[in-house]
C-alpha positions as CSV (number, residue, x, y, z in Angstrom):
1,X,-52.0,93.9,68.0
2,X,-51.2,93.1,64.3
3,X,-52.6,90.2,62.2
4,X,-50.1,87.9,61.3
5,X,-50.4,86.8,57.7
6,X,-50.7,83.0,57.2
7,X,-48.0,82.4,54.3
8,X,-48.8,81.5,50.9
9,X,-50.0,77.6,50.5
10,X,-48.2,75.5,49.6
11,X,-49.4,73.1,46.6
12,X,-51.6,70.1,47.1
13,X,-49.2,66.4,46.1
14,X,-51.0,64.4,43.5
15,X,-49.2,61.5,46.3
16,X,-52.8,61.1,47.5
17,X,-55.0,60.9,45.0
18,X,-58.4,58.7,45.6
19,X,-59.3,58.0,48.8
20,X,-59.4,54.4,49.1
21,X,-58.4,53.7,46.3
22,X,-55.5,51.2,45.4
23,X,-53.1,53.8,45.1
24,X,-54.1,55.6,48.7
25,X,-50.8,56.5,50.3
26,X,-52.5,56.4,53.5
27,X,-54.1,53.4,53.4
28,X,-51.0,51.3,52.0
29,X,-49.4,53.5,54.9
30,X,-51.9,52.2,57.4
31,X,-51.0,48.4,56.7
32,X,-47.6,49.0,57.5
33,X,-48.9,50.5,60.8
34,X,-50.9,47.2,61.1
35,X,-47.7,44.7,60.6
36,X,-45.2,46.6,62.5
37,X,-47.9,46.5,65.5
38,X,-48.0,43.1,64.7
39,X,-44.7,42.1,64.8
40,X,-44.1,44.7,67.7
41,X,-46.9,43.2,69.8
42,X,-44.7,39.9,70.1
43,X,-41.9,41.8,71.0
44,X,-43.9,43.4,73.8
45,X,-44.5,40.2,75.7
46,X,-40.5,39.7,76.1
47,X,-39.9,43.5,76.9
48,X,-42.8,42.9,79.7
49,X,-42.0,39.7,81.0
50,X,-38.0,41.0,81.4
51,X,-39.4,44.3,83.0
52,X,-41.2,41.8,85.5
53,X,-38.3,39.7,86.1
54,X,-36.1,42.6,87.3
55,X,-38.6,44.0,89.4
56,X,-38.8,40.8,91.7
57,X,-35.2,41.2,91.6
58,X,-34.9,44.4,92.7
59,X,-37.5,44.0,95.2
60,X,-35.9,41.1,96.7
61,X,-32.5,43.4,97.0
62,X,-30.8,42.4,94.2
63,X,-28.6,45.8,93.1
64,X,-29.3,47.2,89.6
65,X,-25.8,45.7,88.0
66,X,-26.9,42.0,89.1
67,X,-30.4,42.9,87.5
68,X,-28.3,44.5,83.8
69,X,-26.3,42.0,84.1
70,X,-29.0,39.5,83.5
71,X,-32.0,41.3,81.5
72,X,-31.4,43.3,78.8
73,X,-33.5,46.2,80.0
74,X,-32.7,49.0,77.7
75,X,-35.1,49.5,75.1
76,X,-33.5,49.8,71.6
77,X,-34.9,52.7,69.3
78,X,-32.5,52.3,66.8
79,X,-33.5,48.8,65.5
80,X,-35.4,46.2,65.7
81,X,-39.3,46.2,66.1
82,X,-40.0,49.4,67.8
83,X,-37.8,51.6,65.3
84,X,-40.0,49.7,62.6
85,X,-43.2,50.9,64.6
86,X,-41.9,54.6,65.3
87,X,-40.8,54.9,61.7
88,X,-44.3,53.1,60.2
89,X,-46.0,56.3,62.6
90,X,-44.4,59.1,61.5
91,X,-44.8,57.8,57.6
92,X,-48.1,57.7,58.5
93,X,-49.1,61.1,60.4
94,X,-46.8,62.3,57.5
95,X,-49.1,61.0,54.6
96,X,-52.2,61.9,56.6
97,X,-51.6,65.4,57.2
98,X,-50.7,65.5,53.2
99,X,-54.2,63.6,52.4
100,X,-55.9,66.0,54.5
101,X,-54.1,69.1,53.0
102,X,-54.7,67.8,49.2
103,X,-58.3,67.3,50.6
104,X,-58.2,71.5,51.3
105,X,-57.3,71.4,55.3
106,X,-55.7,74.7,56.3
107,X,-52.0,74.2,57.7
108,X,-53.7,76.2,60.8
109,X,-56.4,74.2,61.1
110,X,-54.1,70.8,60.8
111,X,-51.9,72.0,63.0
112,X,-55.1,72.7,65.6
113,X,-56.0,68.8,64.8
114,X,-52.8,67.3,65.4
115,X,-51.8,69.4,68.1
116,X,-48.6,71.8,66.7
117,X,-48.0,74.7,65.4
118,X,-48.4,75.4,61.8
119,X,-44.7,75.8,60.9
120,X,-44.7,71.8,62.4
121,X,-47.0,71.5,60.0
122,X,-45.0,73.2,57.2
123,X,-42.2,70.5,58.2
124,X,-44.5,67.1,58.3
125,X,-45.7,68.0,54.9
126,X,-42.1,68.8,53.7
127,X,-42.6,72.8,52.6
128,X,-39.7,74.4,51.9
129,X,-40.9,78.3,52.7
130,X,-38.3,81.0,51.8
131,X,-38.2,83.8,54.8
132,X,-38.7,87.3,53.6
C-alpha cells in the first residue's frame, strides 16, 4: 500500500479575520441563519397545516388530484423562504470551514468534522488545485 500524499495547502483567506469580532464572516453569516429560520419558521406552520389538511383528505378517500387540486403540496426550493434558508446554510458551512482552516484545521481533518471527503472540502473552501 502506498501513502497518498495530501496536496499542498492551500492559503489561509484574511475573509475571517477576528473571531467575534465585528467583521467575523461567520458570525454576520450566523444572523442570516437566525432570520431566514425566522422567517422560514412561519412558513412552516402553513406547509404543516396543508400537509395535515390533505392527509384527512386522503384518508377519507379523496384521490390525490382532488387533494393537488386544492393544497399546494409541492415544496418550492427555488424561492421563497426555504431557498433563503438552504442558501443562508451553505454560506454558512462555507465560511466555517474557511474560519476553521485560517484557524490551522487540516482539509483532512475538516473533512473528518463535517463528514466528506477532503477534495469536498477543497470545493467548500473554493481551491482551485491543478492535477499533475
Amino acid at each position: 500500500m502506498t501513502d497518498i500524499e495530501e496536496p499542498a495547502p492551500i492559503q489561509p483567506t484574511q475573509q475571517h479575520q477576528q473571531p467575534g469580532g465585528s467583521d467575523d464572516a461567520v458570525v454576520e453569516s450566523m444572523g442570516r441563519v437566525v432570520g431566514a429560520l425566522r422567517r422560514f419558521s412561519g412558513h412552516t406552520s402553513e406547509v404543516l397545516e396543508a400537509f395535515d389538511r390533505a392527509i384527512q383528505r386522503l384518508e377519507s378517500g379523496s384521490s390525490y388530484r382532488d387533494v393537488v387540486a386544492e393544497e399546494n403540496l409541492f415544496v418550492d426550493f427555488t424561492e421563497g423562504p426555504l431557498k433563503e434558508l438552504l442558501d443562508a446554510l451553505t454560506d454558512f458551512r462555507r465560511r466555517q470551514a474557511q474560519a476553521l482552516y485560517d484557524d490551522g484545521m487540516t482539509m483532512a481533518q475538516l473533512g473528518r468534522l463535517l463528514g466528506v471527503t477532503r477534495q469536498r472540502v477543497a470545493v467548500l473552501l473554493g481551491a482551485k488545485r491543478s492535477r499533475t
